[in-house]
C-alpha positions as CSV (number, residue, x, y, z in Angstrom):
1,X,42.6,63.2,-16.2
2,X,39.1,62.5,-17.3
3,X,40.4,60.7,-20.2
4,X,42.6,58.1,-18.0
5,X,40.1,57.3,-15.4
6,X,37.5,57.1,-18.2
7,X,40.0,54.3,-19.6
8,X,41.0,52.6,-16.2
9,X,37.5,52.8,-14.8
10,X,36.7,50.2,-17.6
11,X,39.0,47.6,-17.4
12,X,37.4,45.6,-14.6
13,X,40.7,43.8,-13.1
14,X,42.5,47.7,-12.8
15,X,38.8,48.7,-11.1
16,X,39.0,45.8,-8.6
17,X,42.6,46.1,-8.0
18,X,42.4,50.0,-7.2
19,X,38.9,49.8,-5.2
20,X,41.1,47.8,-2.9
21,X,43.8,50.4,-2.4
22,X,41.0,52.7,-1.1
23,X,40.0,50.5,1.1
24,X,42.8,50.9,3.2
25,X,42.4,55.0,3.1
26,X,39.0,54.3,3.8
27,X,39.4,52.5,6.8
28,X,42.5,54.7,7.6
29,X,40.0,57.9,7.4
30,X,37.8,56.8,10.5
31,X,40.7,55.0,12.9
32,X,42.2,58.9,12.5
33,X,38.8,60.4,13.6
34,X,38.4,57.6,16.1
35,X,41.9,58.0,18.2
36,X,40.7,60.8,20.7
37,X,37.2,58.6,21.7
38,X,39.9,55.3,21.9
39,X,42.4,57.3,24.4
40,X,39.4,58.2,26.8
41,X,37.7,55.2,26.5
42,X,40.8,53.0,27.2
43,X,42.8,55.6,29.7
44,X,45.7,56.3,27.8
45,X,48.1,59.2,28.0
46,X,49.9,60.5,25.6
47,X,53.2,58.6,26.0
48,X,50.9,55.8,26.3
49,X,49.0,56.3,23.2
50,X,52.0,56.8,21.3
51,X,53.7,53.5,22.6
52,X,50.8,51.4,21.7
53,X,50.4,53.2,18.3
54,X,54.4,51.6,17.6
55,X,52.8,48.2,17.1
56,X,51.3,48.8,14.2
57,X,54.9,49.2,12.6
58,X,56.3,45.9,14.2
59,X,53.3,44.2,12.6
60,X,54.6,45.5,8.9
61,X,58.3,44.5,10.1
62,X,57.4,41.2,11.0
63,X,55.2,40.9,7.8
64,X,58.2,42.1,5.6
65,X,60.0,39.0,6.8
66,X,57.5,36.6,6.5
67,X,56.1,38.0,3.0
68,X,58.7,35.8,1.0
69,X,57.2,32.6,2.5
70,X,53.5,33.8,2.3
71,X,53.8,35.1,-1.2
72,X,55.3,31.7,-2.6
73,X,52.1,29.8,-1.2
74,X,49.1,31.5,-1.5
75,X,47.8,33.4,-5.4
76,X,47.9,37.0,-5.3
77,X,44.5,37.4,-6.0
78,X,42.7,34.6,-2.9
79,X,45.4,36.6,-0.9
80,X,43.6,40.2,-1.8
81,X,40.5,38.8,-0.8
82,X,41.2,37.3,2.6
83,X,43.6,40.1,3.5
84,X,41.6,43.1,2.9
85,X,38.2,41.5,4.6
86,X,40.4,40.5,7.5
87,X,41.8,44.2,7.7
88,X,38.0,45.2,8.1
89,X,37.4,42.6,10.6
90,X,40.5,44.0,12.2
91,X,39.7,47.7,12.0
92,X,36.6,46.9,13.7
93,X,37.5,45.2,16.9
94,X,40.7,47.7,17.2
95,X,38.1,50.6,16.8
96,X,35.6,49.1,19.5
97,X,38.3,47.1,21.6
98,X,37.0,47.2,25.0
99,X,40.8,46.2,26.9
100,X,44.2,47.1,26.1
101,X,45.0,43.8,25.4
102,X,42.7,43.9,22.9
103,X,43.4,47.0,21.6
104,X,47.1,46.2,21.2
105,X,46.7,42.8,19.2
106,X,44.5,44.6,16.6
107,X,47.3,47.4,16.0
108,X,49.9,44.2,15.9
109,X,48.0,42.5,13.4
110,X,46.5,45.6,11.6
111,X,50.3,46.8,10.7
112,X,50.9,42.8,9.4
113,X,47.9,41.8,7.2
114,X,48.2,45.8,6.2
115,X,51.8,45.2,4.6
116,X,50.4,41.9,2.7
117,X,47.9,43.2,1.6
118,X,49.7,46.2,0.0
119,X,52.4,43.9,-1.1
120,X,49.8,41.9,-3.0
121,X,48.1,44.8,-4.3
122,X,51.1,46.9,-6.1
123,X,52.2,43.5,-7.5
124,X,48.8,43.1,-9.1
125,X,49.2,46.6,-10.6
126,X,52.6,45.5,-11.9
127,X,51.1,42.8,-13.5
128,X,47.9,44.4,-15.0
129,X,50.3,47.3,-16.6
130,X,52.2,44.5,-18.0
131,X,49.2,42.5,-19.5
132,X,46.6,45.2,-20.5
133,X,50.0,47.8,-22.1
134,X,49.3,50.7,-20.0
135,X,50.3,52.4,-16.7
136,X,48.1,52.1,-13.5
137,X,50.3,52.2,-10.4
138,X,49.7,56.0,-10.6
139,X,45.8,56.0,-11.1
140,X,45.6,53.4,-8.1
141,X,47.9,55.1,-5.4
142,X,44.9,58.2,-6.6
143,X,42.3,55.9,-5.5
144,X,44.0,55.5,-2.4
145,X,44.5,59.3,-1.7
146,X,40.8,59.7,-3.1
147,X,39.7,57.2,-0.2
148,X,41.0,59.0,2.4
149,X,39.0,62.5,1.5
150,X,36.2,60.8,1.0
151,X,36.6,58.7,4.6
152,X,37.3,62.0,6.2
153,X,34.3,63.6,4.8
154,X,32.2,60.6,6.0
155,X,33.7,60.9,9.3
156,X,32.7,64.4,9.6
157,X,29.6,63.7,8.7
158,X,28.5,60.9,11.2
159,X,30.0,62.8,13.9
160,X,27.3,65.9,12.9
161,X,24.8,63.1,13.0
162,X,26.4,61.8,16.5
163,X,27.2,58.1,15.0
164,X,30.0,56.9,17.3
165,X,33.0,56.0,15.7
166,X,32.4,51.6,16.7
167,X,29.1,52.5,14.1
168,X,31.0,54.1,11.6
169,X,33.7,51.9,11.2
170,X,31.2,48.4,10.9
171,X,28.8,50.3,7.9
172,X,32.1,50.8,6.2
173,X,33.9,47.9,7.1
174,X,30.6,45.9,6.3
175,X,30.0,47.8,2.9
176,X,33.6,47.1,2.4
177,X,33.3,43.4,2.5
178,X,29.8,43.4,0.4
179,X,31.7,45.2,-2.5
180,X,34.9,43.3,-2.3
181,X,33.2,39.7,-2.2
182,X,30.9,40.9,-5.4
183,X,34.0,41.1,-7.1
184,X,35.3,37.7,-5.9
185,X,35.6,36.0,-9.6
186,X,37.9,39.3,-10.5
187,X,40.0,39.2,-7.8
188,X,40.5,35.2,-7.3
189,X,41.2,35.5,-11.6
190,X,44.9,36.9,-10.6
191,X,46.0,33.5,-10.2
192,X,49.8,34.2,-10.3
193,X,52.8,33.7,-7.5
194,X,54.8,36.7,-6.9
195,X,57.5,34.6,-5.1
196,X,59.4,32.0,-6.2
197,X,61.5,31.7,-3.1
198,X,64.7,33.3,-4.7
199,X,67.8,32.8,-2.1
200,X,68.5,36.2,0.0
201,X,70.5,38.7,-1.6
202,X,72.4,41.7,0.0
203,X,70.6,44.9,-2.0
204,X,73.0,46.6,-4.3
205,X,73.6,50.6,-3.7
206,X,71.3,51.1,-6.8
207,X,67.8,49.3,-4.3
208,X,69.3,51.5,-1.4
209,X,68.9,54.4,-3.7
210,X,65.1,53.2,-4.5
211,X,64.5,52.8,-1.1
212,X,66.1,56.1,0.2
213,X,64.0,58.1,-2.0
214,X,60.8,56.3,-0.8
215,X,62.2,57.1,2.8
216,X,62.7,60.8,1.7
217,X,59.1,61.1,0.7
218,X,57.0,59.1,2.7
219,X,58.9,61.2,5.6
220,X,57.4,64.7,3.3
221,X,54.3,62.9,3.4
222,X,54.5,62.2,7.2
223,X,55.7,65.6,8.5
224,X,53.0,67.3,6.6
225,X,50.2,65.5,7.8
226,X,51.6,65.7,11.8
227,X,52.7,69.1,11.4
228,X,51.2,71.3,8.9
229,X,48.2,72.2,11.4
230,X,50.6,73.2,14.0
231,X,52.7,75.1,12.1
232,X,49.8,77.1,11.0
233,X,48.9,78.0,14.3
234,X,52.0,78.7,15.7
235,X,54.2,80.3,13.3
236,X,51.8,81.3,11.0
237,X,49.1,82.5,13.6
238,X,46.5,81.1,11.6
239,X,43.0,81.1,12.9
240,X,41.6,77.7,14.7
241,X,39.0,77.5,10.9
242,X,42.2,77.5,8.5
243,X,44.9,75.1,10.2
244,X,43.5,72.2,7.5
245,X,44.1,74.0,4.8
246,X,47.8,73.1,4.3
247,X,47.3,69.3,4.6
248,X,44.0,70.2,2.4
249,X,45.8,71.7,-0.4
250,X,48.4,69.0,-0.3
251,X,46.1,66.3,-0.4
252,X,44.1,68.1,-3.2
253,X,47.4,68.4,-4.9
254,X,48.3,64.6,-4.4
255,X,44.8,63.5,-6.0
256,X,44.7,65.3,-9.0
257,X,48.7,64.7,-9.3
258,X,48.4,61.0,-8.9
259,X,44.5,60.9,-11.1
260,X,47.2,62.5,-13.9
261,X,50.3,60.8,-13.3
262,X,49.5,57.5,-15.5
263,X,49.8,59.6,-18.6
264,X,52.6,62.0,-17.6
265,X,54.5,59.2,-16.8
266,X,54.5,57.2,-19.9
267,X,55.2,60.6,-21.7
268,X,57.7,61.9,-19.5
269,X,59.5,58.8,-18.1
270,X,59.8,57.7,-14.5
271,X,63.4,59.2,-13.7
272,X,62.5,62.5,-14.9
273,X,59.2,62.6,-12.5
274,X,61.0,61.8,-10.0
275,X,64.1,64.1,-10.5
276,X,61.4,66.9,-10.9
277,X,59.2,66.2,-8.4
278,X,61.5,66.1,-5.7
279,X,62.9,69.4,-6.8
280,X,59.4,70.6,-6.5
281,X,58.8,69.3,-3.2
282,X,61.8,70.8,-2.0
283,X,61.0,74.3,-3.5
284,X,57.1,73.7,-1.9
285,X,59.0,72.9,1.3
286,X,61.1,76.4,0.8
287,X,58.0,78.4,0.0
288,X,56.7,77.0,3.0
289,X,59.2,78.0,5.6
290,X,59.8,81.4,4.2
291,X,55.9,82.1,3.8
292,X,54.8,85.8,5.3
293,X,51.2,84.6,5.1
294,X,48.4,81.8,4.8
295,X,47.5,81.7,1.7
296,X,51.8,81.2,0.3
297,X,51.8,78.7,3.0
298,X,49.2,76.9,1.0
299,X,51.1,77.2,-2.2
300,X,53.5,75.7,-1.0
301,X,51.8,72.8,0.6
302,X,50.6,72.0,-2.8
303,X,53.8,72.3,-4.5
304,X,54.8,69.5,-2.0
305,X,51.7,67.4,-2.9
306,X,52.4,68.3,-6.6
307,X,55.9,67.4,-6.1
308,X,55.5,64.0,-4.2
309,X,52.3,62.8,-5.8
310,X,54.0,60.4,-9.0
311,X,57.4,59.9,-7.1
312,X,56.1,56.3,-5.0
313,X,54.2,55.0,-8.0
314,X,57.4,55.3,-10.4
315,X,59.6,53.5,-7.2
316,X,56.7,50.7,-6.7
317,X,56.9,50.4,-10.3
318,X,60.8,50.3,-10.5
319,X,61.2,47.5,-8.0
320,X,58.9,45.3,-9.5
321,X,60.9,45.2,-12.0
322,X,64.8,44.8,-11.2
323,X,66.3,42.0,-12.9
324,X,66.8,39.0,-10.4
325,X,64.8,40.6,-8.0
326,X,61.5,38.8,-7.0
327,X,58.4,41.2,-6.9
328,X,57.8,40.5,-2.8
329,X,61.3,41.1,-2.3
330,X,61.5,45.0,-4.2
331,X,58.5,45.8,-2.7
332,X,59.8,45.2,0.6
333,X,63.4,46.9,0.1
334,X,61.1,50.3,-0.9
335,X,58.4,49.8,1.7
336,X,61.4,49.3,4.7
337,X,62.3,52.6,3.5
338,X,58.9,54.0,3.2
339,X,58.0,53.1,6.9
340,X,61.5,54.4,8.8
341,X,61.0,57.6,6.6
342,X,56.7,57.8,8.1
343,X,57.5,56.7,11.8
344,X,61.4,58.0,12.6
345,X,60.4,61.9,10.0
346,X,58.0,63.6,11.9
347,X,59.7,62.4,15.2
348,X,63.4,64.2,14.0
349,X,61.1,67.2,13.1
350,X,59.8,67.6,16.7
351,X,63.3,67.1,18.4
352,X,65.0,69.5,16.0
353,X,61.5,71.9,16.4
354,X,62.2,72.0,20.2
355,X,66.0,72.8,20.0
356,X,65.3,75.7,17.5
357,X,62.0,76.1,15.7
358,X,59.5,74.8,13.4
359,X,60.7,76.6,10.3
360,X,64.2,75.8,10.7
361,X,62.9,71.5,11.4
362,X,61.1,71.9,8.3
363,X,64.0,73.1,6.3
364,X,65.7,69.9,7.0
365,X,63.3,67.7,4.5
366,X,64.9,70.8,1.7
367,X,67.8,69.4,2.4
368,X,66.7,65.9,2.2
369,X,64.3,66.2,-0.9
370,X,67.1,67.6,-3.1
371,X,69.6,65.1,-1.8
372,X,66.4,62.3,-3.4
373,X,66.8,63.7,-7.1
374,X,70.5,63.9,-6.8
375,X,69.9,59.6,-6.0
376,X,67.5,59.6,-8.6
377,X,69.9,61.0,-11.5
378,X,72.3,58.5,-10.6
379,X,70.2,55.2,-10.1
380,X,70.2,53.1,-13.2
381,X,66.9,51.3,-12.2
382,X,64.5,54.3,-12.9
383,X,64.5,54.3,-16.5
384,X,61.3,55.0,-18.7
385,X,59.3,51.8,-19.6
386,X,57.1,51.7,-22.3
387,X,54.4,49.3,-23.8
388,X,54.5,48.2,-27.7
389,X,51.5,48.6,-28.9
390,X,51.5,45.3,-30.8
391,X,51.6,43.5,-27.4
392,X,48.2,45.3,-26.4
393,X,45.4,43.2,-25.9
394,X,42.2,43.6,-27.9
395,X,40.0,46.8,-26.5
396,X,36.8,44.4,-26.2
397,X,38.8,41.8,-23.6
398,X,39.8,45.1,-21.6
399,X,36.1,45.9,-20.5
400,X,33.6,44.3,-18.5
């Protein structure tokens, strides 16, 4: 691990690129922490909350459709710097709204410039691993899960030191926008246009496959971060001090997993990772429903984070590159996936939780994790990609 951050910490465009996906954890970090002081503050209930919350999601829908036209305009790289310092400007005024009106037009344009932005990002990674001979995509989804423990731990913090969350949110926001403009000339250097404004094509069965198993794990990834702490407490009767430790572990496991996953990758190959890493997640989801105590619990939260950790990297990777397939347009078959799997997952849990129980709601995503690696053994598009070494720049253009 120390080895691959050691060589992706020096190539400055890879830097840039992944300070930019922890922006978005970053900011993610202290909205989270901020959501109880906005409800008071605005006089929402929870069906409210919840229904305001939903416009975040119709922001990314409507910036799937419009990403082919945006995308075959603007450079990748001016796009990365006016979408992520909007997405601070945003953060901030959603975060200290003072109406709902206000409030609800953030959320709406927080889930739009959001997609863009993580549209623009991935396809810089594709094109990075491409130029420089080496995989990223994993080291720079770590950045992103690194981002969000280090936003929570901020958060945490300022709250000891009774900062409100409107303060937190502009130092970080503002500190943010300092670091991303001193990077301007690397960032507005990715000159390329990821759309070429291909005609619309109707995905073949092997896209759908891509963009199930992205469903299938951003769902894991969703129904451990709304559920995990409850089912400690209820089912596990886990004192109020250890109901984090399951998301904890998992998140652990994701950041080390993804910090890693660069090398295993390029050894192992992308199917295989994600063949075997949704076997594991299921098996981490098995442990976890069948767990007498805490600490096997934990295991096998961080089996799941083990599992899931490499699996969107390889996918993000994969549609980036199917033949006469733009860039914009694969990234939006898997994200489309992604989102119905984070918004409709923990939802299905909760109705099939109150019908029956936790344990046996949980023990659905076994079912649907295994059902991902049988996709994956079948689709044609996850096949290991490699770099010739005779295409690999020369080491002193990689650094600063």
């Amino acid at each position: 691990m120390i080895k691959n951050i050691s060589s992706f910490i020096r190539i400055k465009p890879a830097l840039a690129v992944g300070f930019l996906f922890s922006v978005s954890s970053l900011l993610f970090g202290i909205w989270v922490a901020a959501i109880p002081e906005i409800k008071f503050k605005l006089g929402f209930t929870d069906g409210s909350l919840g229904l305001s919350l939903l416009l975040s999601p119709l922001g990314a829908i409507t910036g799937m459709l419009l990403s082919t036209r945006v995308f075959s305009k603007i450079a990748v790289g001016r796009w990365m710097m006016t979408g992520y310092t909007m997405v601070c400007v945003i953060m901030v005024l959603q975060i200290n709204a003072v109406s709902r009106p206000m409030f609800w037009a953030c959320l709406y344009c927080y889930g739009l410039f959001s997609f863009w932005n993580g549209v623009s990002s991935n396809a810089t990674v594709n094109i990075l691993e491409k130029k420089y001979s080496r995989f990223m995509m994993s080291t720079c989804h770590g950045m992103y899960s690194l981002g969000g423990a280090v936003s929570a731990g901020i958060a945490a913090l300022l709250f000891a030191l009774r900062v409100p969350s409107g303060i937190q949110i502009t130092i970080i926001a503002c500190i943010i926008i300092v670091v991303i403009i001193s990077n301007r000339k690397t960032l507005l250097g990715n000159t390329d246009i990821i759309h070429s404004r291909s005609g619309f094509q109707l995905p073949s069965l092997a896209i759908l496959g891509i963009s199930f198993i992205c469903m299938v794990s951003f769902m894991a990834e969703g129904c451990v971060a709304d559920w995990s702490a409850i089912y400690f407490k209820e089912s596990l009767n886990a004192p109020k001090a250890l109901v984090s430790l399951g998301y904890a572990g998992f998140s652990i496991a994701m950041t080390v997993g993804r910090l890693n996953g660069d090398s295993l990758i390029g050894k192992i190959g992308g199917k295989k990772i994600v063949i075997s890493g949704c076997m594991l997640a299921a098996a981490g989801f098995a442990v976890v429903v069948s767990a007498p105590a805490i600490s096997m619990a934990i295991l096998g939260y961080m089996m799941i984070g083990f599992g899931c950790c490499c699996i969107v990297p390889v996918l993000f990777s994969a549609s980036a590159n199917i033949p006469g397939v733009s860039t914009v347009e694969g990234f939006a078959m898997v994200t489309t996936g992604g989102l119905i799997g984070f918004l409709t997952g923990p939802s299905v849990i909760g109705f099939i939780s109150e019908k029956a129980n936790l344990s046996k709601a949980l023990s659905l995503l076994i079912v649907m994790e295994l059902a991902a690696a049988f996709v994956a053994w079948q689709n044609k598009f996850l096949v290991k990609r490699s770099f010739s070494i005779e295409n690999e720049m020369p080491f002193d253009e990689q650094i600063y």
